[in-house]
C-alpha positions in Angstrom: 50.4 143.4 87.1 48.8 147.0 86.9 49.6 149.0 89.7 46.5 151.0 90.7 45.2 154.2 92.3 42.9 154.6 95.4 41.1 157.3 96.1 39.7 158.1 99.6 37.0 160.1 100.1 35.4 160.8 103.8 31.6 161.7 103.2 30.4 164.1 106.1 26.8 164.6 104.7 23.9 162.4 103.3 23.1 162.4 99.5 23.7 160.9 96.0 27.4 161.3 95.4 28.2 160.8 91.3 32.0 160.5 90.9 34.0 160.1 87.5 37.8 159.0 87.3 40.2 160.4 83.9 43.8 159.1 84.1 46.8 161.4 82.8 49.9 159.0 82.5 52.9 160.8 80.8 51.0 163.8 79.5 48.6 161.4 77.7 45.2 161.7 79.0 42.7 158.5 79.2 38.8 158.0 78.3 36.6 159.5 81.6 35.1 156.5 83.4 31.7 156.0 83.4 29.9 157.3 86.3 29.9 155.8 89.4 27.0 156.5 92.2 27.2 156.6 95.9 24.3 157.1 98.1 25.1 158.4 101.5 21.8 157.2 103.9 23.3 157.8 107.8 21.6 157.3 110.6 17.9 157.2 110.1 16.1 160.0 111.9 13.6 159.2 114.8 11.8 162.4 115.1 7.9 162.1 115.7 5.9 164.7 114.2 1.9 164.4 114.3 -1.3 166.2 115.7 -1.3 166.8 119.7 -4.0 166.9 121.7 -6.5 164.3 120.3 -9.7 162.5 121.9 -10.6 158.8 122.7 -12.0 157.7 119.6 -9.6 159.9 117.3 -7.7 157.8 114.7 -4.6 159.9 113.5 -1.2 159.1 111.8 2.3 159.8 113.2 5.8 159.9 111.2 9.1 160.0 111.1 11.4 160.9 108.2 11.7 158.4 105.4 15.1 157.0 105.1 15.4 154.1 102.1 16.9 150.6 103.3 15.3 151.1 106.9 13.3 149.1 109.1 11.1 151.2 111.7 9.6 149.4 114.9 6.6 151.1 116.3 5.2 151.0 119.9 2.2 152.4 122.0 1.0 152.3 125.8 -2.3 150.7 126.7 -4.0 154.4 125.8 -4.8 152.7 122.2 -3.9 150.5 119.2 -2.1 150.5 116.7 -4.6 149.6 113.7 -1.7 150.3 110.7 1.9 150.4 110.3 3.6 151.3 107.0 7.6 152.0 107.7 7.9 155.3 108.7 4.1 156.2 109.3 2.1 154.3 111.9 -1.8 155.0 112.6 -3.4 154.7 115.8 -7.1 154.7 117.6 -7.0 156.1 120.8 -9.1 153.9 123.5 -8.9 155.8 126.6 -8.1 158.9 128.1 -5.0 160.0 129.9 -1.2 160.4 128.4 -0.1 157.9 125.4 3.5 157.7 124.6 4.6 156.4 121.2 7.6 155.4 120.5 9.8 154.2 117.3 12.9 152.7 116.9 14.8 153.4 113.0 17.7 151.1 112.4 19.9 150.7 109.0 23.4 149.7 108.6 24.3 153.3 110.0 23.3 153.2 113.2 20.2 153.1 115.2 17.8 156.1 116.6 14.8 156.2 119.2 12.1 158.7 119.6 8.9 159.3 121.6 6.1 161.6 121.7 3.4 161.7 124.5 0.0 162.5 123.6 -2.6 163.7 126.0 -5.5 162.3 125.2 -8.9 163.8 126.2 -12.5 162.1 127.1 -15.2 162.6 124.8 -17.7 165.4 126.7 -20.8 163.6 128.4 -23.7 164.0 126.6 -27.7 163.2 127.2 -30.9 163.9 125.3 -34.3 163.7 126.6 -36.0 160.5 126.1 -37.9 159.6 122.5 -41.3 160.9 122.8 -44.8 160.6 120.4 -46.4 164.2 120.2 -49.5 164.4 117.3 -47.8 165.7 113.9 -47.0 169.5 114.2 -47.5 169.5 117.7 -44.5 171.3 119.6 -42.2 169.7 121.7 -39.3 170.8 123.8 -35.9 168.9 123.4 -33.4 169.0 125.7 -29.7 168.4 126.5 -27.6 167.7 129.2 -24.1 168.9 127.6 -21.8 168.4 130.5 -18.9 171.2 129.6 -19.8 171.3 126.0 -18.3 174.7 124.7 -20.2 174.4 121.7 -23.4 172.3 120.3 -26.1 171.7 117.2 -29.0 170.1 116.5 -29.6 168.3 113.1 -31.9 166.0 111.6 -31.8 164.2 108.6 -28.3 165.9 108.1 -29.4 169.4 108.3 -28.2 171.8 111.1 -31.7 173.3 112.8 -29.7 175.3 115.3 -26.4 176.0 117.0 -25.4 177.2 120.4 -28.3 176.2 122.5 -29.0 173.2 124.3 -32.8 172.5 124.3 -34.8 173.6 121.2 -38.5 173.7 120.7 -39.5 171.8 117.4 -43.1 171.0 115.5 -42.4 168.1 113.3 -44.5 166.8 110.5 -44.0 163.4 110.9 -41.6 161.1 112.6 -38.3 162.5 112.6 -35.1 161.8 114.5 -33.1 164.6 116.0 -29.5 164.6 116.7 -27.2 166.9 118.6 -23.7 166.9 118.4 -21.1 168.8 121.3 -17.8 170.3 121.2 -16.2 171.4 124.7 -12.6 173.3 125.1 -10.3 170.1 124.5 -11.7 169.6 120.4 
């Protein structure tokens, strides 16, 4: 029989630890050991970070730190769905308007952490447009919309911007066109 050494060692941080082991017996010293590796995970971090504010319709992504060897358990109030889970990142739709909460639960063989993040989500500003109308080409005719509390608006058609910051505009088009206007109001 051999007698043998032990070592403790009390890890108080997470990391790779690389330890070697050389043996002095009676002023002789032995061959170094070859290196040995310890990886120090701890408890997995449940911290939320992603965008606040968003509006129904928005599709964002939410994480947490990424700790190796742990699984991550995603939930979500009726406010929306989750269309995507990948360990530490999950992507949602929001559906409707009001306050989502999303939570996540990170376990490994450390321990076990919750988090949560609320999420107001905003309604989409109401919108009309007058109705479709047939006018002779280059005729003028006045369009008009009913923006709600829209902060900001702009026409376009055929993916060009024809005006900003007003909600009717006066137009002569040559031929058949389709006009589009897009709003903006305080929430994004």
């Amino acid at each position: 029989n051999t007698p043998r050494s032990v070592l403790g060692v009390q890890f108080t941080s997470k990391g790779v630890f690389v330890f070697t082991v050389q043996e002095t017996n009676n002023g002789c010293v032995g061959a170094m050991s070859p290196p040995i590796s310890v990886n120090v995970i701890g408890i997995p971090s449940a911290l939320i970070s992603g965008p606040g504010p968003v509006c129904v319709g928005d599709t964002v992504k939410y994480t947490v730190p990424f700790t190796n060897n742990t699984h991550y358990e995603w939930t979500l109030n009726s406010l929306g769905t989750v269309i995507d889970t990948g360990n530490n990142v999950v992507t949602i739709v929001f559906t409707a308007p009001g306050t989502a909460k999303i939570q996540t639960t990170a376990l490994n063989k450390c321990g076990q952490k919750a988090g949560s993040k609320n999420i107001i989500v905003n309604p989409r500003p109401p919108v009309g447009i007058s109705p479709d109308t047939s006018i002779c080409a280059n005729d003028t005719v006045m369009l008009n919309a009913f923006v709600g509390n829209a902060t900001s608006y702009w026409w376009e058609n055929a993916n060009n911007t024809i005006a900003t910051m007003t909600d009717s505009l006066k137009v002569s088009p040559p031929g058949t066109t389709t006009f589009i206007i897009q709003v903006k109001d305080a929430n994004g």
